[in-house]
C-alpha positions as CSV (number, residue, x, y, z in Angstrom):
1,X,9.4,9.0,19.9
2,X,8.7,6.1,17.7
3,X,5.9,5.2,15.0
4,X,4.1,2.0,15.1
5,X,1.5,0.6,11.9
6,X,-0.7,-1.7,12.6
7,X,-2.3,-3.5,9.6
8,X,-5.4,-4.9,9.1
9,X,-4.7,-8.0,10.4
10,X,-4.0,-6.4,13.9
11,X,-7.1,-5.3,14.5
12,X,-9.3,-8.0,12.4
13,X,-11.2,-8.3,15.5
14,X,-12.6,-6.9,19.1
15,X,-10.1,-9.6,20.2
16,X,-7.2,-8.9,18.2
17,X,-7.3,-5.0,19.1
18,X,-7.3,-6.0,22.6
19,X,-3.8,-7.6,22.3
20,X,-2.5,-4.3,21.0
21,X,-2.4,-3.1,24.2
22,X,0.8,-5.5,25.8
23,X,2.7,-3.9,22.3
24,X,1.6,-0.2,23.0
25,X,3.2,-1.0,26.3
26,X,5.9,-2.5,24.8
27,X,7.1,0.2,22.5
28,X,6.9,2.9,25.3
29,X,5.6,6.7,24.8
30,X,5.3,8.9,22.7
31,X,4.0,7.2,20.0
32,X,2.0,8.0,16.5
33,X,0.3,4.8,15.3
34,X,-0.6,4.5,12.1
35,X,-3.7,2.0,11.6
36,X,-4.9,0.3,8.7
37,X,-8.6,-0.8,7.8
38,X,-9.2,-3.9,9.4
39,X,-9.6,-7.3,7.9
40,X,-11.4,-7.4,5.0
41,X,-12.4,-4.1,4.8
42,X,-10.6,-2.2,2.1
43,X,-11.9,-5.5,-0.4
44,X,-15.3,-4.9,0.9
45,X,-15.4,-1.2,-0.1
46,X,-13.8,-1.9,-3.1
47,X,-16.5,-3.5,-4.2
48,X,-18.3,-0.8,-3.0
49,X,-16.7,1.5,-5.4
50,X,-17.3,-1.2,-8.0
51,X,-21.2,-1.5,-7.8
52,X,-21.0,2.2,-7.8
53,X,-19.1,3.1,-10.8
54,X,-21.3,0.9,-13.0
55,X,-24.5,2.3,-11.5
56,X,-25.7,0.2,-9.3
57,X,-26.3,2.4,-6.6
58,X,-28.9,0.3,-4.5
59,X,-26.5,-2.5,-4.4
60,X,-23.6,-0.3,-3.3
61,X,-26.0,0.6,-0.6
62,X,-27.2,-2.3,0.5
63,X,-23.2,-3.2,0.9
64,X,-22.4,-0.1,2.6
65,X,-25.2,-0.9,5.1
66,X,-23.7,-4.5,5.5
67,X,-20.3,-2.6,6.3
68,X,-21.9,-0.4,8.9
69,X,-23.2,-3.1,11.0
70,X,-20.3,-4.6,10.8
71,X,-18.3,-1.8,12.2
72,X,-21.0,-1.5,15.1
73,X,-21.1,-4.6,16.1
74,X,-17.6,-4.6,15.9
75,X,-17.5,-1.3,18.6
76,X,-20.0,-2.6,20.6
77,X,-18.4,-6.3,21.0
78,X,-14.8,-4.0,22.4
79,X,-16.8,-0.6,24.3
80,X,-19.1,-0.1,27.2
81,X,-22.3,2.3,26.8
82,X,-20.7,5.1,27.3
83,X,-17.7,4.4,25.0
84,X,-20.1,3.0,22.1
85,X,-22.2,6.4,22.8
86,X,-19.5,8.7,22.4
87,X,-18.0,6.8,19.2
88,X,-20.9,6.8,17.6
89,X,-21.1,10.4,16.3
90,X,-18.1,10.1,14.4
91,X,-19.0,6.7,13.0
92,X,-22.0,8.3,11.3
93,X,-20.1,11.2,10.4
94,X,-18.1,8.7,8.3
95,X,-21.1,6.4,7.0
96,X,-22.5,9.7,5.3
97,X,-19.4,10.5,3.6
98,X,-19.4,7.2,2.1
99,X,-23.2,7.3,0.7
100,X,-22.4,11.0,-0.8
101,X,-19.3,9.3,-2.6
102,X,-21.7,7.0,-3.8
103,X,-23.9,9.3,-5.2
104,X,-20.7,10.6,-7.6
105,X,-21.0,7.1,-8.9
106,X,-20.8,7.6,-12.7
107,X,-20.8,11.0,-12.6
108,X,-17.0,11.3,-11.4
109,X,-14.3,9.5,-12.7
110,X,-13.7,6.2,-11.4
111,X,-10.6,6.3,-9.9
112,X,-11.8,9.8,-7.7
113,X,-15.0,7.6,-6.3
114,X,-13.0,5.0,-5.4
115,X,-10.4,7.0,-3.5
116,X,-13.3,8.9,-1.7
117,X,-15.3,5.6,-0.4
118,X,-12.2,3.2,0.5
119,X,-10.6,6.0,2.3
120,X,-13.4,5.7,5.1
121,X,-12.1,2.1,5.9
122,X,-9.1,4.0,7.9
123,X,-11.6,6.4,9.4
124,X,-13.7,4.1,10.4
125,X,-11.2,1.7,12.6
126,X,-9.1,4.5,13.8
127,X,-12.1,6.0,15.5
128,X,-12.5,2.5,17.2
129,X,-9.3,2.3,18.1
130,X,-9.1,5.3,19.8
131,X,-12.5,5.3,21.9
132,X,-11.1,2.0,23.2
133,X,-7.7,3.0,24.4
134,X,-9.3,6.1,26.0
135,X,-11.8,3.5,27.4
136,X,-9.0,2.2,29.1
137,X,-7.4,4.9,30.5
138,X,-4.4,6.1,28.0
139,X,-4.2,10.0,27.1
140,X,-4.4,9.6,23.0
141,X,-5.6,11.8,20.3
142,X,-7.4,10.7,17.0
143,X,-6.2,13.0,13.9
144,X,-7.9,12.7,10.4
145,X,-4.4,12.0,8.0
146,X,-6.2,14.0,5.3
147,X,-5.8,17.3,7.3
148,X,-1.9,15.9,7.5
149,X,-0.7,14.4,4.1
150,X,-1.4,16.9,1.3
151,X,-1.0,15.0,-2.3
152,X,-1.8,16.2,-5.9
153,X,-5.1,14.8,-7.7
154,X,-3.7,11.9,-9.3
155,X,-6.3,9.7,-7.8
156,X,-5.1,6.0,-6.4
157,X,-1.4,7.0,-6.9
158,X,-1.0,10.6,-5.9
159,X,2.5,12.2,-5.3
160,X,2.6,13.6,-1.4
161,X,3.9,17.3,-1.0
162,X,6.2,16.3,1.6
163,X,7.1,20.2,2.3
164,X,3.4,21.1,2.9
165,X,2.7,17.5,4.6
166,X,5.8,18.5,7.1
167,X,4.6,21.6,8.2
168,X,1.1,20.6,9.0
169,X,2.9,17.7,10.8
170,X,5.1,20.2,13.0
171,X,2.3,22.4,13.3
172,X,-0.5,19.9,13.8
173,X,0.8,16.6,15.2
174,X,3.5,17.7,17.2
175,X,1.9,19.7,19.9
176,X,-0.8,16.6,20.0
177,X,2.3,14.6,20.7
178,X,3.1,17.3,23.9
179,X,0.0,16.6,25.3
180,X,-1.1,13.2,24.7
181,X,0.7,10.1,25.0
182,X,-0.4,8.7,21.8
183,X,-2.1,10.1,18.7
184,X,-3.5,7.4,16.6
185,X,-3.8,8.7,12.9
186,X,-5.0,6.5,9.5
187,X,-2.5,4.8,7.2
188,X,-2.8,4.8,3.1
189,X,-5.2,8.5,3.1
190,X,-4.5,11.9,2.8
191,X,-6.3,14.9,0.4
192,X,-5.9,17.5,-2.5
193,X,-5.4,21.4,-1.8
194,X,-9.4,21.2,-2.5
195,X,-9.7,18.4,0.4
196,X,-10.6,15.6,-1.5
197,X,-9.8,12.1,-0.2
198,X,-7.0,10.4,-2.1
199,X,-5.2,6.8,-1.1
200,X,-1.4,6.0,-1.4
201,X,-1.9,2.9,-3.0
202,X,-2.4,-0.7,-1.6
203,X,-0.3,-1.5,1.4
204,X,0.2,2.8,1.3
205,X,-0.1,2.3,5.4
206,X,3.6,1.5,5.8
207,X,3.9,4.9,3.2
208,X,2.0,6.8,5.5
209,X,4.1,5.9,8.8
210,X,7.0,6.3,7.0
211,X,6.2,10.0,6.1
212,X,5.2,11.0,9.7
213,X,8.6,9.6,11.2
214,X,10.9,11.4,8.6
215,X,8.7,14.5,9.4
216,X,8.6,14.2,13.0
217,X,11.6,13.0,13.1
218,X,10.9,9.5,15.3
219,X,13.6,7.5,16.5
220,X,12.3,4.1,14.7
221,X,9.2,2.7,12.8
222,X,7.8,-0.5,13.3
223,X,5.3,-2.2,11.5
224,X,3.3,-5.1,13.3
225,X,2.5,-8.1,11.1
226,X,1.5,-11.4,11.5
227,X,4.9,-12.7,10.3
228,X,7.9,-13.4,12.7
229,X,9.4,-11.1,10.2
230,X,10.8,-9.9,6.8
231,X,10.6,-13.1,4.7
232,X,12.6,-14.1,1.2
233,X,9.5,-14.5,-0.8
234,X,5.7,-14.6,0.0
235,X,4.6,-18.1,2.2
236,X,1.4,-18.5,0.7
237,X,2.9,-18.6,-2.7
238,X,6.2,-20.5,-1.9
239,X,6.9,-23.3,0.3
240,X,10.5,-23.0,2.4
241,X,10.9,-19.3,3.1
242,X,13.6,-18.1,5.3
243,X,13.6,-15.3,7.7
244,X,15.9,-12.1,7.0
245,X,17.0,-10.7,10.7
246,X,18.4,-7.9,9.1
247,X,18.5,-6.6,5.3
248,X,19.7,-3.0,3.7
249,X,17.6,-0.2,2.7
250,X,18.7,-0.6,-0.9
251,X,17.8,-4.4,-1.2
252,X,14.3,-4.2,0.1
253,X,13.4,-1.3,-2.2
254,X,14.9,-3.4,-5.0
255,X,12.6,-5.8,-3.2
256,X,9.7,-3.1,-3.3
257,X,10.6,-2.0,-6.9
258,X,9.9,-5.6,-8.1
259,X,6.1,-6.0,-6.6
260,X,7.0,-7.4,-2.8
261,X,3.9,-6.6,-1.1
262,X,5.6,-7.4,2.3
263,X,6.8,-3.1,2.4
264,X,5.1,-0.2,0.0
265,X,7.3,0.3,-3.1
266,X,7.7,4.4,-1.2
267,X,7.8,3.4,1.6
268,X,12.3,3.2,2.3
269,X,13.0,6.4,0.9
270,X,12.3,8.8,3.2
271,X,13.2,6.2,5.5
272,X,16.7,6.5,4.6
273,X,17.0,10.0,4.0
274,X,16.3,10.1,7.5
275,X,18.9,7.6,8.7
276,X,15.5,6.0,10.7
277,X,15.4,2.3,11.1
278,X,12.3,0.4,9.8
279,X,11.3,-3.1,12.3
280,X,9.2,-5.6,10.9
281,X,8.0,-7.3,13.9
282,X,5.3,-10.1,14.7
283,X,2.2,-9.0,17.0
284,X,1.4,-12.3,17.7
285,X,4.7,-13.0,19.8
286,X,6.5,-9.0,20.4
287,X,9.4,-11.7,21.7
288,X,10.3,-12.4,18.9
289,X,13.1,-10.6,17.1
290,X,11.5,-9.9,13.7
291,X,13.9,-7.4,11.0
292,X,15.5,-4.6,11.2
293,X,15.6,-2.7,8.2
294,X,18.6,0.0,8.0
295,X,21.3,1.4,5.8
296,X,24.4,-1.3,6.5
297,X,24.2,-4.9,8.0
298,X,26.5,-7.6,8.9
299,X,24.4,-9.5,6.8
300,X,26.6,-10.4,3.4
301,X,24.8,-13.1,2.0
302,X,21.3,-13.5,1.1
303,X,19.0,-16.1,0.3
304,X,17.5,-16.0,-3.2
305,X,14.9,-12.8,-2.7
306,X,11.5,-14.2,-4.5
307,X,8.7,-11.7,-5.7
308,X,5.8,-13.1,-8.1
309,X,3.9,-10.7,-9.1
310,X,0.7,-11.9,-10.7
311,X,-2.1,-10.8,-12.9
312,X,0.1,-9.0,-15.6
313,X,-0.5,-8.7,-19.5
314,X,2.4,-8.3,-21.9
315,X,2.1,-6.0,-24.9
316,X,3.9,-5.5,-27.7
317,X,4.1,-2.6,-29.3
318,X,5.0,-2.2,-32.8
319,X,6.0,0.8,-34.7
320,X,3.7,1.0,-38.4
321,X,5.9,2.5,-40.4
322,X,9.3,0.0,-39.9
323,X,10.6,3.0,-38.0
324,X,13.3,1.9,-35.4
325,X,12.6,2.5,-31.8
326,X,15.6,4.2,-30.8
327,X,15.3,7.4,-28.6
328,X,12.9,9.1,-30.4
329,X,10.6,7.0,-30.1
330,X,11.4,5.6,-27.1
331,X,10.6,9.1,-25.6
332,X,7.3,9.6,-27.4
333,X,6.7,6.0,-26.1
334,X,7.5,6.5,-22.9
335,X,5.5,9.9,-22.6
336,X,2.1,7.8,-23.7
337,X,2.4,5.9,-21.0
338,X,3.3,8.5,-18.4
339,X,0.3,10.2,-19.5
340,X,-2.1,7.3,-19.3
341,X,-1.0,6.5,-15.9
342,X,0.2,3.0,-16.7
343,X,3.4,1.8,-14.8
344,X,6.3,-0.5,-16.9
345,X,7.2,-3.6,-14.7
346,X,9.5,-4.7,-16.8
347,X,10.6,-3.2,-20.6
348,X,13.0,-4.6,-23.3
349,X,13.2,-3.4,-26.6
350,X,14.1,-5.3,-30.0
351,X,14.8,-3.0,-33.3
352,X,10.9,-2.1,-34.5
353,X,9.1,-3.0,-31.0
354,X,9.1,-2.7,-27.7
355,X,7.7,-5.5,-25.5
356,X,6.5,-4.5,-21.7
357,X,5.1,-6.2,-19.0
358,X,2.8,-4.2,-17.0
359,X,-0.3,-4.3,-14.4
360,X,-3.5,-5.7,-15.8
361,X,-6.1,-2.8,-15.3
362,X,-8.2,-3.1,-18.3
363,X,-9.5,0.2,-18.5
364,X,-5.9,2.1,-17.9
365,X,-4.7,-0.9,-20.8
366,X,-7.9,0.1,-22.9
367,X,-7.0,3.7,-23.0
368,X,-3.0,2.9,-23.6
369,X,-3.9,1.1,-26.8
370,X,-6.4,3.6,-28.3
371,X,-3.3,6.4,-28.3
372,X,-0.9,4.0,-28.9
373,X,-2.8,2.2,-32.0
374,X,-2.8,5.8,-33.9
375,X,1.1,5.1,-34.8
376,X,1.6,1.8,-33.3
377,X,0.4,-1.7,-33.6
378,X,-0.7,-3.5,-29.9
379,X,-0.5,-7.2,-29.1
380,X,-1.3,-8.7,-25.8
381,X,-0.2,-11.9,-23.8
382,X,-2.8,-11.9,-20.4
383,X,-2.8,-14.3,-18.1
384,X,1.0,-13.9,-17.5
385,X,3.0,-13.6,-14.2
386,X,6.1,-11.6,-13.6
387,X,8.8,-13.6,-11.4
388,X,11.6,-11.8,-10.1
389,X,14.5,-13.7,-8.3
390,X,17.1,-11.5,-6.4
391,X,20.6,-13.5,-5.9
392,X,19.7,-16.4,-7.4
393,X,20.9,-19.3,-8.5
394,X,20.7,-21.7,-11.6
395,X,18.8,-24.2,-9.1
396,X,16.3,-21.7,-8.2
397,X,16.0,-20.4,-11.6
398,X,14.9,-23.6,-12.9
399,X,13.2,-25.0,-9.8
400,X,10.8,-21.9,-9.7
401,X,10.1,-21.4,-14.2
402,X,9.6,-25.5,-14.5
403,X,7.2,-26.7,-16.8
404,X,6.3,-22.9,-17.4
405,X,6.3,-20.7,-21.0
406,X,9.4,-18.2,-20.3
407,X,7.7,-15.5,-22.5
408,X,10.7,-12.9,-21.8
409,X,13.8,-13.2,-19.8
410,X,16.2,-10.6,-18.3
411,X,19.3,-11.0,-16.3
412,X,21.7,-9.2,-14.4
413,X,24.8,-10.5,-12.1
414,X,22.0,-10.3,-9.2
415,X,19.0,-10.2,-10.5
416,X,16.6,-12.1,-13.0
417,X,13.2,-11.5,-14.0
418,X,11.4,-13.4,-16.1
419,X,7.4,-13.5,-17.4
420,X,5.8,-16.9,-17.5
421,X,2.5,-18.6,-18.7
């Protein structure tokens, strides 16, 4: 039994979800795949969730109607009559669900709208996906995630029951997989105890198939990108990347840990409590040999490992009162931002302030400094980029921070991190 994800790129169009079917073929049977959104989808609904939020419901509307056509054109340009009149049921099923989670718009806090509309990009091309490959003759099975992966209610980054999760997988997706010769199932979703929709986080697909093979168990996961395979730092952002055939579990989630967006920051973990090897391999050419992802390698020496994670603000945090921050106040620190939601990138701490790099999300920042302003005084650098460089060098060092502002630097005998303007 294996696992494939398919990200949005995969199925960006009619055409592309077409050439899925030499890799289905390719990977053999059973298989689960786990399906992303495609192409642009998850942005669109975003802004969705946006025009929503800030009530401006007829414009969310008028978006949501653009993303419907879209998705029927899209089925109609892939499935004959009868295909496109079975599908469509479902599809509206779906397009309701997203106008009621419009209506909560302002009424509901943000982050639990947005979870409810962008979950329904996954819904919408999973359905697709599987009225095609029943179109063309394969025995497959569509299952909602949600009635799958049971979270808590901390909305955009929930924490999965992976107890619960496993027994509805045993009990739910394992007699599918008797039956059927695929079951296709959504990436990045699943739902409360009171069954509302929460997401995994961006890139949360590769989470999601993760999950399903340590539950299962599978023999392997693969996920299908439009790379030739796991590269040392992002192309679009950094000319002369080398390919990684093979890498440990530990140095990609150091990877992960760091902001690459190449695998989900959760994703290795249950990964390699399950001894289950992770391919990153390129649907454009399956020839190709892409990465394996496992717990040893042969491969000693790495290239310099690159993440750049943009968008980031630095605050300082000062205490009022001259009091040290040792671990008293560390630990009250530390439990403000716990409760606010707001995850440290990168911490260092001098004797009266601490200094932390973190995410810019201006209302989660907003709410940090009202609580922490009561006992603390806040100052902010925006505008700043965290650059972390795994094994590197001096060269690379100064090749990659040159003629930037090192605002903060850290180092270990591996690792540096630094944040730049």
């Amino acid at each position: 039994m294996q696992v494939y994800k398919c990200g949005g790129a995969s199925i960006a169009t009619p055409e592309r979800m077409r050439e899925l079917l030499p890799i289905i073929q390719y990977g053999g049977q059973p298989l689960v795949m786990v399906v992303s959104a495609f192409g642009k989808t998850t942005n669109a609904l975003e802004a969705v969730v946006q025009a929503a939020n800030e009530g401006r419901k007829e414009e969310a509307l008028r978006k949501i109607a653009a993303l419907e056509q879209a998705h029927n054109d899209y089925a109609a340009g892939l499935l004959g009559p009868e295909g496109l009149a079975a599908l469509a049921p479902r599809l509206n099923e779906f397009y309701t669900e997203m106008h009621w989670a419009v209506d909560e718009g302002g009424i509901q806090p943000g982050d639990y709208v947005y979870d409810q509309i962008v979950c329904i990009g996954e819904l919408l091309s999973t359905s697709i996906l599987d009225a095609f490959l029943k179109e063309q003759g394969y025995s497959c099975c569509w299952v909602d995630a949600r009635d799958l992966i049971r979270t808590d209610n901390n909305y955009r980054d929930p924490e999965v029951d992976f107890n619960f999760s496993r027994e509805q997988v045993r009990q739910k997706l394992l007699p599918l997989l008797q039956q059927h010769s695929i079951v296709i199932t959504q990436g990045f979703i699943g739902s409360t105890a009171d069954n509302h929709s929460t997401t995994l986080g961006r890139e949360g697909s590769d989470y999601t198939a993760a999950l399903l093979a340590a539950m299962l168990p599978a023999q392997s996961v693969s996920i299908w990108k439009d790379v030739e395979g796991l590269l040392n730092a992002d192309p679009k952002l950094f000319p002369n990347t080398v390919k990684i055939e093979e890498i440990t579990y530990h140095e990609v989630i150091e990877m992960a840990y760091y902001g690459a967006q190449v695998i989900h920051p959760k994703t290795i973990k249950p990964l390699q409590n399950a001894g289950i090897p992770l391919h990153v391999k390129c649907f454009l050419d399956t020839r190709l040999k892409g990465t394996v992802i496992r717990d040893t390698t042969d491969t000693f020496v790495y290239p310099p490992l690159i993440v750049l994670k943009k968008d980031q603000v630095l605050l300082q945090v000062t205490s009022r009162d001259f009091s040290f921050i040792t671990e008293e106040n560390l630990r009250n620190l530390y439990d403000i931002f716990h409760a606010q939601h707001v995850k440290i990138n990168l911490i260092q701490n001098a004797a009266i302030s601490l200094v932390v790099c973190v995410d810019n999300r201006e209302d989660k920042i907003r709410a940090l400094a009202e609580v922490l302003e009561k006992d603390y005084k806040v100052l902010r650098n925006e505008d700043v980029q965290l650059l972390t460089i795994r094994h590197y060098t001096p060269s690379v060092m100064e090749e990659l921070t040159k003629g930037r502002v090192i605002l903060l630097e850290q180092k270990t005998r591996q690792t540096v991190q630094v944040v730049v303007k």
